[in-house]
C-alpha positions in Angstrom: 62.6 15.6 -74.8 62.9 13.6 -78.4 66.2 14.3 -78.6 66.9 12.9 -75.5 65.0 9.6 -75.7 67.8 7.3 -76.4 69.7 8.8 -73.4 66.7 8.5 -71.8 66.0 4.7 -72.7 69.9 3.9 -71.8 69.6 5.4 -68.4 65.9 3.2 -67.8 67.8 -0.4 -68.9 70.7 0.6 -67.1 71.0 -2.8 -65.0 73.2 -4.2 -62.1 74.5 -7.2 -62.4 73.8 -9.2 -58.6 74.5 -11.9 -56.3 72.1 -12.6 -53.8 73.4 -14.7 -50.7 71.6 -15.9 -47.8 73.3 -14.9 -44.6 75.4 -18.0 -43.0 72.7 -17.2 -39.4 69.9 -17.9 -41.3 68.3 -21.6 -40.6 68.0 -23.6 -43.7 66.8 -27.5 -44.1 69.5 -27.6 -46.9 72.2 -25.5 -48.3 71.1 -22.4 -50.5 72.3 -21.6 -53.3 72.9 -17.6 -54.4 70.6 -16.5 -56.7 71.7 -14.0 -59.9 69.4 -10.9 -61.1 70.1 -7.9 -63.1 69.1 -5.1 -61.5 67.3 -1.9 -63.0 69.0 1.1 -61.9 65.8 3.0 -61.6 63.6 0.7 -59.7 63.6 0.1 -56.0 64.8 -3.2 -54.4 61.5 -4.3 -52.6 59.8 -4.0 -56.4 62.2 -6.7 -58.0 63.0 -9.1 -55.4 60.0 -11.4 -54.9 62.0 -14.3 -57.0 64.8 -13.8 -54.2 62.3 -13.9 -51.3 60.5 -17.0 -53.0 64.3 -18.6 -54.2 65.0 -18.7 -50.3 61.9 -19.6 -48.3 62.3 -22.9 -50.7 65.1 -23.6 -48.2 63.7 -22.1 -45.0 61.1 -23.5 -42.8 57.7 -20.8 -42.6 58.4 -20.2 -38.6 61.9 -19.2 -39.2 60.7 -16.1 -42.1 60.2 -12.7 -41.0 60.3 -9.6 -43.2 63.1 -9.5 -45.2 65.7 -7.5 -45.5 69.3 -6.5 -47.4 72.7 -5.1 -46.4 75.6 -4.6 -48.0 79.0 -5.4 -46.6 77.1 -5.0 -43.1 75.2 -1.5 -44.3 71.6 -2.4 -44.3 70.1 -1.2 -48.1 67.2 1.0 -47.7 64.4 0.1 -49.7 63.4 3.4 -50.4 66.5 4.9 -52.6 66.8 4.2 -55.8 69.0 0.5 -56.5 71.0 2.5 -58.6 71.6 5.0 -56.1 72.3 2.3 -53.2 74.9 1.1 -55.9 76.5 4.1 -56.1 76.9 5.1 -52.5 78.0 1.5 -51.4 79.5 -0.1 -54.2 80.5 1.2 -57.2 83.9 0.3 -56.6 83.3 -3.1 -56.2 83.6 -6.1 -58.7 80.9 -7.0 -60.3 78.3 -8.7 -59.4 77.2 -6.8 -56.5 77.2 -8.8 -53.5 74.0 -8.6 -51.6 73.5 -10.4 -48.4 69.2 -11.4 -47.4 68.0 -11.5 -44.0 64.5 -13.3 -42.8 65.2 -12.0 -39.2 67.0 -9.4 -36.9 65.3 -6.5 -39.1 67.6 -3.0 -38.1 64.6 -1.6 -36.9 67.8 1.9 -36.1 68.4 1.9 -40.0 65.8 0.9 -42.2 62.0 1.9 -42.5 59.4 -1.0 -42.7 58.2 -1.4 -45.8 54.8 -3.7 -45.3 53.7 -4.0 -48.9 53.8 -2.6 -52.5 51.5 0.1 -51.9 54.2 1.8 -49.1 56.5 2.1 -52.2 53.5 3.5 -54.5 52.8 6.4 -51.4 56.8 6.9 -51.4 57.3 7.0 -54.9 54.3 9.5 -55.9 55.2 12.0 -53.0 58.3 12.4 -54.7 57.2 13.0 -57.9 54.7 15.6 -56.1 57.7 17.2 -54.5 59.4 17.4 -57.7 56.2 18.7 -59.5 55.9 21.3 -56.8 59.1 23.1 -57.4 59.2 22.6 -61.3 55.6 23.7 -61.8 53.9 25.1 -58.5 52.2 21.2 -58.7 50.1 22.8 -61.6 51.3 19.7 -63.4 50.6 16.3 -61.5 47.1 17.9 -60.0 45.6 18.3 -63.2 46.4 14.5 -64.2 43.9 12.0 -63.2 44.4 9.2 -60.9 44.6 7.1 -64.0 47.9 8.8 -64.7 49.3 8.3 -61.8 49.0 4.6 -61.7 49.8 4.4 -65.3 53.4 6.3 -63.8 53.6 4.1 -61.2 52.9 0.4 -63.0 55.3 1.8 -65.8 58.2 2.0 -63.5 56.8 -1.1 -61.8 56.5 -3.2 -64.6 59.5 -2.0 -65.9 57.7 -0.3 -69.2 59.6 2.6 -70.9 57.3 3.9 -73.1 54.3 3.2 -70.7 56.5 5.5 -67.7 57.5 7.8 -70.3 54.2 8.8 -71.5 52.9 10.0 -68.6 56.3 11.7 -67.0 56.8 13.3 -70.2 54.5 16.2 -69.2 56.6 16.4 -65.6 59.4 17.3 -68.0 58.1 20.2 -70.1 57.5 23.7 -69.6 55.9 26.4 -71.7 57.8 27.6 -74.4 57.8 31.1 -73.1 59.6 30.2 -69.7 63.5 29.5 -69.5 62.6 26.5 -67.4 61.4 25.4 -64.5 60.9 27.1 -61.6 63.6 25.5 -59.5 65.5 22.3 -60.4 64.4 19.6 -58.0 67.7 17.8 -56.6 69.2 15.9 -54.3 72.8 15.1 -53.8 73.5 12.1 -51.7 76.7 11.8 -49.3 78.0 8.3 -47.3 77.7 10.5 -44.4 75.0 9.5 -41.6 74.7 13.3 -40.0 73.4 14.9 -43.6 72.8 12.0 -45.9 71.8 14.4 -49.0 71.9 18.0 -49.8 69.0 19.7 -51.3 67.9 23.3 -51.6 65.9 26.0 -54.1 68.3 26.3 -57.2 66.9 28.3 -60.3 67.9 27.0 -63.7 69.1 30.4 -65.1 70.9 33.1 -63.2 69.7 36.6 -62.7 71.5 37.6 -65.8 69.8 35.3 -67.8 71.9 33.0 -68.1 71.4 29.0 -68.1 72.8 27.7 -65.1 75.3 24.8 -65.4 75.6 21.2 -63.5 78.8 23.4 -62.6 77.0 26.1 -61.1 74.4 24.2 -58.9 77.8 22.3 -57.5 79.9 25.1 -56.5 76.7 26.6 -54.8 75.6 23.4 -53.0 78.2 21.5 -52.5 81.8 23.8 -53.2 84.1 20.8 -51.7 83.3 19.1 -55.0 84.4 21.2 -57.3 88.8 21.7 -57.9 90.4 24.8 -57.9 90.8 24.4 -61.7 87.0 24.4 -62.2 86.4 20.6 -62.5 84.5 18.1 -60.3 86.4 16.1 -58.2 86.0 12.5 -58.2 83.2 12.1 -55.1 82.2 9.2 -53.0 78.8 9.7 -53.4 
């Protein structure tokens, strides 16, 4: 992992330039004005957007505010993918900033989960990670940490803290010197479709010959249509 930590720090402040609009329904007592944020690519939209949601209800009167929400070029976001994710799916095409549009009302109760407060992001977040842990290390890894650790995981991705995140994931990432690897590689590749949104099965990091599996190799297992005749990815959507 040290010789990965400044790939490892560019991928953390990896940020998304964005404009924040209030949509033209929405009852104001005077005009609103967008309001700019860079986004981190690793954090979730309900974690960075309190200065939006306060920005806004400056504007709004308290009877017209419900919870809040975000689409996209008339896809509602969900607050539970990654922003950098979202990006990618929806907009990575797009000129920058990313447009965002905020609704107080109307909430798509078809397409997006409720997300009541911080902690539902904390419970999402951590079952990840445990579902991660699982397949990499049986969950041998993240039951022997302490709560402390957990939080300490959780505040560093909250607070945006590198080093204080890192510290604690670091042991998500290793495996005994005398193994190959993990157990399985945890995964999941997201499509634009609606009827399977992502792909995600049991894939081994090294082959029965012993030999390391490749990005290549989980691809042409999982997901074949991506891959060209010639051997290289195709471009995806996704």
């Amino acid at each position: 992992m040290t010789d990965d930590k400044d790939v490892l720090r560019d991928v953390w402040f990896g940020r998304i330039p964005t404009c924040f609009t209030l949509y033209q329904d929405e009852i104001t007592e005077r005009e609103a004005e967008p309001y700019y944020l860079l986004l981190p690519r690793v954090s979730y939209l309900t974690l960075v957007t309190d200065k939006v949601k306060k920005h806004f209800q400056k504007v709004m009167r308290q009877e017209d505010i419900s919870e809040i929400w975000f689409e996209h070029e008339g896809t509602p976001l969900k607050w539970h993918y990654p922003i950098g994710l979202l990006f990618d799916l929806l907009a990575s095409s797009s000129a920058l900033p990313w447009n965002i549009t905020v609704h107080f009302k109307g909430f798509p109760e078809k397409d997006l989960l409720h997300c009541p407060s911080k902690d539902t992001i904390e419970a999402h977040f951590m079952s990840c990670v445990k579902e991660a842990d699982a397949l990499k290390h049986k969950s041998q890894v993240i039951n022997e940490m302490q709560k402390k650790d957990h939080k300490q995981l959780w505040m560093g991705l909250h607070n945006d803290r590198f080093d204080q995140f890192w510290a604690i994931n670091r042991k998500l990432m290793e495996y005994p010197a005398e193994e190959s690897g993990f157990r399985y590689i945890p995964f999941r590749i997201y499509q634009t479709t609606t009827e399977r949104p992502f792909i995600q099965k049991l894939f081994r990091p090294v082959a029965t010959d012993g030999q390391l599996h490749t990005l290549g190799d989980l691809l042409k297992e999982v997901c074949p249509s991506a891959i060209a005749p010639e051997g290289f990815p195709r471009p995806l959507p996704t």
